[in-house]
Structures are given as C-alpha cells and as structure tokens.
N, C-alpha and C positions, 0 to 999 in steps of 0.2 A: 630658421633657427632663431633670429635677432628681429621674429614678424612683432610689431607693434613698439618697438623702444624709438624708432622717431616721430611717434602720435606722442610720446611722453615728453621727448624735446630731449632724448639721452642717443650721446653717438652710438653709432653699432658699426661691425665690420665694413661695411659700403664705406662708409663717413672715412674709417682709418686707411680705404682702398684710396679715395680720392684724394686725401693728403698727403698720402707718398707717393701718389701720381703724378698731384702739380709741385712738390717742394723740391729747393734744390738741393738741400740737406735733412736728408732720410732721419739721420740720429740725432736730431734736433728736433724733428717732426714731430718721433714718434717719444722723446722724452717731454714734450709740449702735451701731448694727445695721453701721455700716463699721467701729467700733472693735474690736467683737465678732467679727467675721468676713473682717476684712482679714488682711494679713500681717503676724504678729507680731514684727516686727524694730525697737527703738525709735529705731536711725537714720534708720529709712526714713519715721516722721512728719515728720521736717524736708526731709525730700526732695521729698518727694511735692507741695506745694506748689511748690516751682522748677519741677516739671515742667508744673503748672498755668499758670504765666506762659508757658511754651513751646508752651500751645495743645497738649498732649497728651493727651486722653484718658484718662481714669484706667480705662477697659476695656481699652484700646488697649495699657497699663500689664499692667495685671493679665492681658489674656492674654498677652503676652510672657513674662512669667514665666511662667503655668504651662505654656506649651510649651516652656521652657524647661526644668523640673523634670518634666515627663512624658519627655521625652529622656532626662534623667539615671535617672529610675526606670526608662523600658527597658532603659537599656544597665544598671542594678545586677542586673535581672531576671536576664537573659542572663548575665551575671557570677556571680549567685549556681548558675545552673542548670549551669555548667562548672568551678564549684570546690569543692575538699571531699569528703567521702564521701559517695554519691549515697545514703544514708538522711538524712544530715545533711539537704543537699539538696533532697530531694523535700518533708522538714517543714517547711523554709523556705519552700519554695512553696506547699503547701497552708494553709500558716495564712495567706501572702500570699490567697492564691484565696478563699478563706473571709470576708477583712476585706472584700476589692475585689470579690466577686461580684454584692453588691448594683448597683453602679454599673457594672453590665457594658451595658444599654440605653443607658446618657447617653453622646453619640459623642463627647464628648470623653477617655473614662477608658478605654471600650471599645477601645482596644488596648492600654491596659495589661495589662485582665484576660485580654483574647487572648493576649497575649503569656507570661503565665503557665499558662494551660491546655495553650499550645502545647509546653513546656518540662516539662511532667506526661507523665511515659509513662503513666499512669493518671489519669485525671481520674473526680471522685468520679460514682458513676451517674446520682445524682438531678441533676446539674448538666446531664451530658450530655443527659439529657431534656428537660431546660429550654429549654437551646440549639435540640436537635431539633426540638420544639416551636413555636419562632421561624421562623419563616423567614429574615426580616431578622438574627437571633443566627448561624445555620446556614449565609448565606450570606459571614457577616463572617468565621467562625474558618478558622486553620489547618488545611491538608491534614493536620497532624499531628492535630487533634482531630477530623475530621472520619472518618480511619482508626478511630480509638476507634467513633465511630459506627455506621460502615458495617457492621465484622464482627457487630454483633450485627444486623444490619437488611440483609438481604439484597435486598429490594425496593425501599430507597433506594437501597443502591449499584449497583443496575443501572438505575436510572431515570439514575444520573448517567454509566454506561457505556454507556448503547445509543446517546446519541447520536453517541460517539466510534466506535464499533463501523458504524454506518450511514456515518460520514465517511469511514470507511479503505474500506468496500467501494467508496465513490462513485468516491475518488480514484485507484482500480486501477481500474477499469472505464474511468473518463474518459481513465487512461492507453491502455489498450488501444483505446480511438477515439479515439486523439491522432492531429488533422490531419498533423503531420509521419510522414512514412515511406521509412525508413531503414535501412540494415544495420547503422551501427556504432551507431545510437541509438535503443534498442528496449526494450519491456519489461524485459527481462532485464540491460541497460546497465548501470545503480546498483549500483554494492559492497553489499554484506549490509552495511555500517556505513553508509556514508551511508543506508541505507532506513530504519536504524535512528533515525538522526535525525528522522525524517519526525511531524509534531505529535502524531497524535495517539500512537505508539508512546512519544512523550516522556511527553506525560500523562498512558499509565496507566502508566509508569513509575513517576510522581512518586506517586499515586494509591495503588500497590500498598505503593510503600516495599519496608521489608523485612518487613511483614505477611503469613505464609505463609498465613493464610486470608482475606486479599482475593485473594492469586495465584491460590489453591484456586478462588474466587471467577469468577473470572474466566478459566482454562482451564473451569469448568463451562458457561459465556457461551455460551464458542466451541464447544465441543464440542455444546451444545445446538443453536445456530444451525447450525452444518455438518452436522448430523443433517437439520434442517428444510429447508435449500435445497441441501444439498448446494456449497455454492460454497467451493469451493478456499481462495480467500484469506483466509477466516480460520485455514485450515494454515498461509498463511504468516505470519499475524498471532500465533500460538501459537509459533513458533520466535522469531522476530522480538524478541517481548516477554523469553523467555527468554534471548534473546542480550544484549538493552541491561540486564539487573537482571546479567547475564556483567560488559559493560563496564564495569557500576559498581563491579563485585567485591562483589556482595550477597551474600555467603558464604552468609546464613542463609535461603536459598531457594535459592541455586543448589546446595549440597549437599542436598537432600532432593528436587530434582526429577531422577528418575533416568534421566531421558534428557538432564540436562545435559552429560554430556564426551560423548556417542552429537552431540547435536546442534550442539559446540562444532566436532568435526571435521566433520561435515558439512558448518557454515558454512564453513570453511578450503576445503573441497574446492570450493563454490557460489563463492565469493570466486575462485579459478581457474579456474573452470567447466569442472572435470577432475579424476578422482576417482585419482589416482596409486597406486600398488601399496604404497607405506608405510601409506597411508591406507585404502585398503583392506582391507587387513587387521588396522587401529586399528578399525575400523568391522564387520568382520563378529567380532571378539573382543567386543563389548558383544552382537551379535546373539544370538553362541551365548551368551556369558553369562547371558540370562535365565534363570532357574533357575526349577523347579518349584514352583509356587502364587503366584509373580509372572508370572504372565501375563501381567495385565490392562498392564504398561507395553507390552507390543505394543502396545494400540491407541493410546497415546499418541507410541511410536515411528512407528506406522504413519502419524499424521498431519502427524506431522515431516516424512514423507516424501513425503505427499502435498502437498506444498507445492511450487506449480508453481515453485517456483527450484529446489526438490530436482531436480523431476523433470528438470525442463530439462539439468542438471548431468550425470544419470544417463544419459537417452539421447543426448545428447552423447557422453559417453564411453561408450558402448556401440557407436553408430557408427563412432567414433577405431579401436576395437579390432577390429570387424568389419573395417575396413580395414588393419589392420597385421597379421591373419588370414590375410587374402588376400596379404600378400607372404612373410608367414610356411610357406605352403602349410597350414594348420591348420583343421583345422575347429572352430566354435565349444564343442562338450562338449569338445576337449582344452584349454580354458581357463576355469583357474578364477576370475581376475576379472571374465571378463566372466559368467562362473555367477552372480556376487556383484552384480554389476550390475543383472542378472534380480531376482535375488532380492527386492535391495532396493526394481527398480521395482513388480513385484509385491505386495511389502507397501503401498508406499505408495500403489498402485492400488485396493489392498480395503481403506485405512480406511474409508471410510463403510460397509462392510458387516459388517465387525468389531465397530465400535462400535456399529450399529445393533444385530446378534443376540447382543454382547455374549458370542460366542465368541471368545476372543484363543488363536490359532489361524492361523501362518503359512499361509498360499493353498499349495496343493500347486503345485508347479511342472509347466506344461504341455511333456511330453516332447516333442510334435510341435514345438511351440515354438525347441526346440534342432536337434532332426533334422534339420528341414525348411523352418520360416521362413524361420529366419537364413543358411542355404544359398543359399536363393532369393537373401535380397536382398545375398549375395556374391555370386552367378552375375550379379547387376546388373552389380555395378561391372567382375568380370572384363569383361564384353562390352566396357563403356565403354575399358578399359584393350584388350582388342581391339581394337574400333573406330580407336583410337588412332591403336595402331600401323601397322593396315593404312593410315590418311590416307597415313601417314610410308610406306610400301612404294610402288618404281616403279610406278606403272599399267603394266597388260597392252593388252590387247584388248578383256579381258573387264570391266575399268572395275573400281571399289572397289564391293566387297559393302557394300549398302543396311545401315543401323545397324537391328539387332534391335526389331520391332517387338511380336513375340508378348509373350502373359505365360500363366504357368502358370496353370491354372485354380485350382490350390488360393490364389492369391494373396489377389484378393477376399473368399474363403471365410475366408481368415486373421483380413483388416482387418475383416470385418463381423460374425466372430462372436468373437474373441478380441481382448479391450481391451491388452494387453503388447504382443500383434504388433500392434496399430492404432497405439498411440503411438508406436513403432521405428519401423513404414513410414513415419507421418507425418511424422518428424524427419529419415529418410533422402531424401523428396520436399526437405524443405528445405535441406538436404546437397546435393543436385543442383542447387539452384534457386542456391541461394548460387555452387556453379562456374559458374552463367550455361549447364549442360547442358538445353538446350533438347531435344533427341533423347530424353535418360531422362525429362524429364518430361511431354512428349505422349505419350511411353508408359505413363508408370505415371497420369496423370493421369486416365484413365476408369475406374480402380480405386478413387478415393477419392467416388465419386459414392455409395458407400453404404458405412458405415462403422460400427464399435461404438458406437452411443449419439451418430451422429453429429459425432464428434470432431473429423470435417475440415472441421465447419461451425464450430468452435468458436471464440468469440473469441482465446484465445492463438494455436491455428496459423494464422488467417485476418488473423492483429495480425502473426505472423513472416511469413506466405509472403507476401502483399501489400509487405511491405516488400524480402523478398528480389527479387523481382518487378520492384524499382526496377533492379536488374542488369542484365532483359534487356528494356532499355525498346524498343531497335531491332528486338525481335523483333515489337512491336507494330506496324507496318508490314505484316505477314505475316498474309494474309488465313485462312490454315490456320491459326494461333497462336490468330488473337483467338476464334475460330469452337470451339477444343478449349476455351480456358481459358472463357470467357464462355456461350457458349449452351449445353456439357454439362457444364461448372462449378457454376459461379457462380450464372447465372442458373435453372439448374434448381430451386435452395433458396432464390431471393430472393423467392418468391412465397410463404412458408411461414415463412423463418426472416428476422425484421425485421434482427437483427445483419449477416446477410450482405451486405441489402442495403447497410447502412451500409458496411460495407467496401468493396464494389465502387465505391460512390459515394465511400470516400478515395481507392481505386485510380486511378479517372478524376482526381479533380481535380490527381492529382500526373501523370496522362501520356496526359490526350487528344488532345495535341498531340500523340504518336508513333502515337496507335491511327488505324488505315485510317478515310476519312471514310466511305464507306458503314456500316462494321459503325458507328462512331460516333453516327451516324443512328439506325441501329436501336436500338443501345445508350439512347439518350439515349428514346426511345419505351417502351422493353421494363422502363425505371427510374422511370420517373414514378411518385409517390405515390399511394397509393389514399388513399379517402376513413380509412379504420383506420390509415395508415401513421401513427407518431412524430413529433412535432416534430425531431426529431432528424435523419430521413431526408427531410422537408421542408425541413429547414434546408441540409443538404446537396445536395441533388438542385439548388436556391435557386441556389446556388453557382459547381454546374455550370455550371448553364443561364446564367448570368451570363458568365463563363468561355469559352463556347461559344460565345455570342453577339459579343461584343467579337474574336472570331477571323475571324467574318464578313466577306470584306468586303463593303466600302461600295457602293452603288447606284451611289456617282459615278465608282468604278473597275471596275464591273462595265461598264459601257458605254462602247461603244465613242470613241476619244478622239479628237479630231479631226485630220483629216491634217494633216502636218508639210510635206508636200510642196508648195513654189511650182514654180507652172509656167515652163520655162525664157523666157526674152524669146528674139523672133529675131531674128537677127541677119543680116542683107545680106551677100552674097556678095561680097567684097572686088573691083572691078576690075580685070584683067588689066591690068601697066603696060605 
C-alpha cells in the first residue's frame, strides 16, 4: 500500500512501526512523527485541535485534503500537457513521471501517475514494461498508454480484440435470426451511421486511435479471420471501422488507407441503397485508377465490397436497371452502368479468392453472363408485364392465357454453377416476393433447390425472403403454395442445413395461423428436433408447439352443447262460442 514513498525519502507505516518499537515514549513518538509528516502550514496547528472538539477525525481531515490536492495536481497535469511548446511540455512530464513513478501501485497517487503517462505521446520503455508486467498497472492505465503497448505486442492487442471481434459476429448472426420478420425492418434497415455506433465498432475505434499500426493491426485480424471462416461480416466490420476513424476526421489513417474515398462513396451509395450514375462513375474512376504494382489494394477493395450491405446495394441496383432496360427496349451490354454494377459485384464476390492466392487480379467477367442471363431474367419480368395486361384485356371465349410456367433450361445451370448470376437470381426472387407475385415465384421457386455454394440456403436471403413472405401471408391458405414453398423448399435442406430449419421455424411462429391446418400438421411432424438438433431450434420449434396448441380448441367446445330447444306446452283448442 505505502510501495515507493521511501525511494521519495517520506516515512510510511514501516518507518512509524519501528519508532514505537525502539521509543520509550510511544505519545511522544508518535506526536514527533505527526509534526514531521503532517501538513506543514503553521496556522493549521491551532486549527486542528477545534476540529478535535467537533469529533472529527484527524484521518477524515487529512484525507480531505489530500483529495483535495490530488484534484488540483490532475487538473495542473492536463494543464501543463495543453500549454507551451510540446518539448517544453513533454520535459515537464517526464521529470513529473520519473518523481511520481515510484508511487504509481499505492491507489491512492495511482491516477496521478496515470494521468501523466497518459498525456506522454511516448512514455519511457522500461516503464511500459513495468506496467505490462502488472496486470492490476495494465488494467488501470489509459487507452492512450495502453496504444504504446499494443503496437509493439501484437499478441496482447489481439487477446484484447478477439473478444470484441467474436461479439460483432454474434450480434449480426442474432440479427439475421431476429424473431421479428419484416419488410421495412430487416438486416439491411440501420444507416451505415447508426451501425457505425454499434459498441463494439466504437471500441476499436477508441482502441485504434489514430495509431496507423494498430489500424494495420487490426485490418490483418479481419483479413486473417475471413480467410479462415470465410464469413462476410467481417467485410463489413473492415469498411465499418474505416468509416467511424471517416466520422472522426482521423486524417492520419484515413489518408494512407487507399480505399478510403473508394469506400466513403460506397457508403453514400449503401446509405441509399442505390448506386446513382454520379456515383458510379466516382467509383469506377478509383477502380481504373489502380495503377500498376499497386495491385494488391484490389484485394482490400474487393473486401469492401464483399460486404453484404455493398452487396445488397449492388444487386438492388442491378435489378432497378434490368428493369428500366426493359422499358428502355435495351439490352443489358448496351449499358454501361449496369456493366459497372457486374463488375463491382464480381470483385466483391472473389475476395476470398483473391486474398487467399494472393493474385489481385480483377475476375474476368463471364460473357454468357451479359448475353444470356440477364435476358432471361428480362424475359421474366416482360411476361409478368404480359400477363398483366392481358388480366386487363375483354375475355374471349378462349378465357386469359394461363401465366408462363416454363423456364429455360440454362436458368438452373446459371444459379448452380455461376455465383454473379446466383446472387442476381436470388435478389430478383426477392424482387417478385416483395410485389406479393405469387405466379413468378412458384415459377422460379424449384430453380433455387440447387444453387452455387448453396446461397439460397443462406442466412441473408433466407433472413430477406422469409420476411418478404410476410406480404403474401393469404397465400398460405393455398394448399399448392405451402406444398411448392415447404416440401421442395424449405424442408428439402431442413434435414441437412440447421439454419433453415431455424428459419422455417421463425416463418411458422409469425403465420401458422394463415398456413392450411392439414400441411400444418404435417409441417409441425416434418420440424421436430432430432436428438443433434441446437438449443436454438429446440428453443423455437418449443415455441411453436406452444403457439399451436393454445389455438386448439377446447374439449368443452368440441362437444356437442346441449339443446337450447324447450318443448312447446299445449294448448286446448279454444270452444266454439
């Protein structure tokens, strides 16, 4: 408690131990040893006694005061640390750190000395060791001193990032199996700022500071981690972080990461969720700008961009323009932004393959892709705009031609062997789902049963289309509807992939009241948990079955209730007068 006040040359408890050990008058001693080590103010003898009649403590005393003067020495600290010429300055503080280092364990002086290290853009090495050393020193000091730390100890400052790195994934995952399901409240809802807010994004903010090699640090994290699990969100946790050190106007990181104005207009474009022709062409001017033997920022572009709010953005506005194509009479190669569109999803489709072979190396763009695809899924919508209008046309005789059921065989062959056209189809399925077109999506619906790398199993579009879904709850009455979506859906991948089931199991709890009670039945049979199944899908199915039951009814209004009807009285044929 008293470690370092005899390197200062001030007695401490030891010192007052061994004087009433050797004296032979203890209250003599110890009124010697308060003369010696009180406050040396000589008005304050005559004080000190009044306070004695007032029943005060003379601890009670003496620590009032010195939290009184520990206050005043903070605030000089801080004072000295913002005025004058910072060599002035810094020698100010380091001779301060040097006097008061001793006394940096005793918790009462311990934030002075913090407060002084904190306020050292350089704090001397052998100190920081010391601290490090400590656990209890290490856990007291400033994120500022703590910075000093980190960049030379790369092992500590990821022992103190992985668990904020494990929180951010929890907390996007728990979003995407948020019991609410929704069209206008969905993963993709939150502005790029308010995400930006979100803890732990704050804390490695604070964390990084404007230290470019903790930043360095910490795009190494993520780029490590998305290499090993492949999972998206920490793309978005890489743009994310570069946007809030944007917010702060951390100048001396955000000009050296050179995909900062590349991912400033991005976010503008995300924040709209539509990539406008100004903007577009702000954004393919950084693409072609990379210049020869700066490759390697592709693969840091490319991650930017695999950031499922890029992508989101992207094939949004890829759809928008496939449809303003179709009234344009155009086909998709005579437009260059939607070329730009490609492109970009493209790139942000092969970072992980990029960064893995560590060739930064734009993906060649698949020609079929343009030819043929994206034709296709015009020829979609024409029909639907078809369809339409014959509704609207007098009937004949011959009754409204049946809505187009076929599909081109290369369609499937697109979605299950090329990832660009799997994401486009995917996003156009939810494009139909959102107008409540029930006819295009039992069409294209037995096409997404096998898909690139399984995509249409995947948590985002099974988090989007589940909630679009909530559009066309009335169709779930519709013994043909629950039968396409559910038994060569849904349930063909809930035996295999645990998430789906999760999903189908938020699907019901928000609309088994609308679904047929027979497929119901079956439904609720065909979802039970196996012995392997999740807390997760136990917990839910739990739910159901809860849910299900209380819709039941009762034994006492199952049977039948007893007649209402009294038998008439008779009555006597009145006498003829």
């Amino acid at each position: 408690m008293f470690a370092g006040l005899q390197e200062l040359g001030v007695a401490n408890g030891e010192d007052l131990k061994e004087t009433l050990t050797n004296c032979t008058e203890p209250l003599k001693a110890i009124e010697q040893f308060q003369t010696e080590n009180g406050i040396l103010l000589p008005s304050l003898q005559s004080a000190l006694p009044f306070l004695d009649l007032h029943g005060t403590p003379r601890l009670e005393f003496h620590q009032s005061v010195f939290d009184e003067l520990r206050e005043k020495l903070l605030e000089r600290v801080s004072a000295i640390a913002s005025e004058g010429k910072a060599e002035e300055r810094y020698k100010k503080l380091e001779d301060l750190l040097e006097k008061s280092f001793p006394l940096v364990k005793m918790p009462s002086i311990q934030p002075v000395v913090m407060c002084v290290m904190k306020h050292l853009p350089k704090v001397p090495e052998k100190k920081l060791k010391l601290v490090m050393a400590d656990k209890d020193l290490y856990k007291a000091c400033a994120v500022e001193v703590k910075r000093q730390i980190w960049q030379d100890n790369q092992a500590l400052f990821g022992d103190e990032v992985s668990p904020l790195l494990k929180q951010y994934i929890l907390e996007k995952e728990n979003t995407l199996f948020s019991s609410d399901l929704s069209v206008l409240h969905n993963f993709f809802s939150p502005s790029p700022k308010m995400r930006r807010q979100g803890e732990v994004v704050q804390k490695l903010t604070q964390m990084i500071g404007k230290n470019v090699k903790l930043y360095d640090m910490v795009l190494q994290f993520l780029r490590t981690l998305f290499l090993r699990t492949r999972n998206v969100h920490y793309c978005t946790l890489r743009a994310e972080l570069l946007m809030s050190l944007h917010d702060l106007d951390i100048s001396e990181i955000c000009t050296v990461d050179p995909c900062h104005k590349f991912t400033w207009c991005l976010d503008a474009c995300i924040r709209e969720k539509f990539v406008d022709n100004k903007r577009a062409r702000e954004l393919q001017g950084f693409l072609d700008g990379v210049k020869k033997g700066q490759e390697q920022v592709l693969g840091d572009l490319s991650m930017i961009l695999c950031d499922p709010f890029a992508i989101n953005t992207l094939a949004l506005s890829t759809i928008r323009h496939l449809q303003e194509l179709i009234g344009q009479d155009l086909l998709p190669r005579e437009s260059p932004d939607l070329l730009l569109l490609l492109r970009m999803l493209s790139l942000g489709q092969g970072a992980w393959d990029m960064i893995d072979s560590q060739i930064f190396k734009e993906p060649k763009m698949e020609v079929d892709l343009i030819t043929k695809f994206l034709p296709t899924l015009m020829s979609f919508g024409v029909d639907d705009y078809t369809f339409t209008v014959d509704q609207k046309l007098p009937s004949e005789d011959k009754g409204t031609p049946p809505y187009p059921s076929a599909i081109p065989e290369m369609f499937p062959k697109f979605l299950l062997e090329h990832r660009i056209a799997c994401e486009i189809g995917l996003y156009y399925v939810l494009h139909i789902t959102k107008q409540r077109n029930k006819n295009a999506l039992l069409r294209l619906l037995p096409s997404l049963a096998e898909t690139f790398n399984d995509l249409a199993f995947g948590d985002i579009f099974l988090h989007l289309f589940t909630g679009n879904l909530t559009l066309l709850a009335d169709e779930f009455a519709q013994e043909e509807f629950c039968t396409s979506l559910f038994d060569n859906f849904f349930l063909a991948a809930c035996s295999r992939k645990e998430n789906v089931h999760r999903h189908v199991l938020r699907l019901l709890l928000h609309l088994h009241h609308k679904v047929v009670p027979a497929q119901l039945e079956t439904l609720q049979k065909s979802l039970e948990p196996t012995k392997q199944s999740g807390e997760a899908v136990k917990e839910l199915y739990s739910q159901l079955s809860e849910k299900l039951e209380l819709r039941k009814p009762s034994p006492a209004q199952v049977a039948d209730a007893p007649s209402m009807d009294l038998p008439l009285p008779t009555v006597p044929t009145p006498a003829p007068l």
